[in-house]
C-alpha positions, -999 to +999 in steps of 0.1 A: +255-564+565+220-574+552+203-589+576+179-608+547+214-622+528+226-636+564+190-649+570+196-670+539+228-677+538+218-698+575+189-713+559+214-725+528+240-736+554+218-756+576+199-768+547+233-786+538+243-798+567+210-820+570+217-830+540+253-845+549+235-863+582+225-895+562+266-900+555+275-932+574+292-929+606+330-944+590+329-908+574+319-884+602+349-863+605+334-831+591+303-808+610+285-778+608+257-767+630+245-731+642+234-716+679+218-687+692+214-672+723+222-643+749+250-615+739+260-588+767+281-562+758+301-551+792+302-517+789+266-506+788+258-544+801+230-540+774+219-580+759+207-585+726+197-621+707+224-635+685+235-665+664+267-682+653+272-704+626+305-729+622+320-757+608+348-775+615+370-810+613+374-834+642+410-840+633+410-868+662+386-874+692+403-846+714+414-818+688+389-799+660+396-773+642+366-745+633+358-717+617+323-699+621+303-669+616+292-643+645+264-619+649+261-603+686+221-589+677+219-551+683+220-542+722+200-507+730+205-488+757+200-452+762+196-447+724+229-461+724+231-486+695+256-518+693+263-544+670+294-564+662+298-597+638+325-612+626+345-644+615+362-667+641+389-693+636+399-714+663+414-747+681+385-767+698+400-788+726+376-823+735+368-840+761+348-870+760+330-884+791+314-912+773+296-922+741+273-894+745+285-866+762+319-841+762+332-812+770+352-788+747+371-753+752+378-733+720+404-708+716+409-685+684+411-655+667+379-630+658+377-608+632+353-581+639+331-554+625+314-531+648+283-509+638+277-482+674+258-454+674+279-420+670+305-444+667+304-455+636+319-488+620+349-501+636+368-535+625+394-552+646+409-589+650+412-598+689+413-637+706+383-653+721+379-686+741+350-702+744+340-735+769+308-759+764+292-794+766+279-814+740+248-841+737+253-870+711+216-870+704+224-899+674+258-902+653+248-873+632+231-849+655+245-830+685+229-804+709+261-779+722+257-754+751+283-730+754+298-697+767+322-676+747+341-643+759+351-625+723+374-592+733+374-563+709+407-540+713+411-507+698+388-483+699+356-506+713+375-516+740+350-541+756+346-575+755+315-596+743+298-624+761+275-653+750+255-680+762+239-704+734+226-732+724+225-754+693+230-781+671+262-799+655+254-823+621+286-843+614+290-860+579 
């Protein structure tokens, strides 16, 4: 994929979602937000620097539902070459601990593409769970931590690991 039509595509989607952070707080069911962090790919155990972007709607204060956008970086080892993005959808369990803090765990499905050296481009859809906290900074803004585990099946048989952090805008 073209790494300059993702780089605006985020700058568009984040642009938007601080645009929706003024809605008053009767109307906060919606949210976007984006993360980056560490991605390790377990069978070279290689990292690379990746992002996320997602949106979703809080259909109560325990249950959200989300969709999002994944890009694991490119992990080198060996001049061994890996990449994999995809699409997720997903059920995001919540658990608030007060006014300004909660815990959430995510489970869904990821569609995947994978770009490997002398491997080729592989696609696959496989589950991945996530777990996190998030930080009510004000009604609007949000900073999430989280860890997600995204298998891919097939013939990349591994599985993906991340640890990010981010920001949530609801509107």
């Amino acid at each position: 994929m073209n790494d300059k039509l993702v780089g605006v595509a985020a700058v568009t989607f984040l642009t938007g979602a601080l645009a929706f952070a003024a809605v008053p707080a009767a109307a906060q069911q919606g949210y976007a937000g984006g993360s980056f962090g560490q991605f390790k790919e377990d069978v070279t155990g290689e990292t690379a620097t990746g992002f996320k972007l997602f949106g979703g709607y809080q259909v109560n204060k325990n249950f959200a539902a989300e969709a999002g956008y994944v890009t694991t970086g490119t992990a080198k080892a060996n001049g061994f070459e890996f990449k994999a993005t995809g699409f997720t959808l997903a059920g995001v369990g919540i658990a608030p601990l007060n006014d300004q803090f909660s815990l959430f765990g995510t489970v869904g499905l990821f569609s995947w593409s994978v770009d490997a050296t002398g491997g080729g481009s592989i696609s696959g859809s496989d589950v991945f769970f996530g777990a996190g906290a998030m930080y009510n900074v004000s009604r609007n803004l949000s900073i999430r931590g989280e860890y997600d585990s995204y298998k891919l099946g097939g013939d990349a048989n591994t599985t993906v690991t991340a640890l990010s952090i981010g920001a949530q805008f609801r509107f």
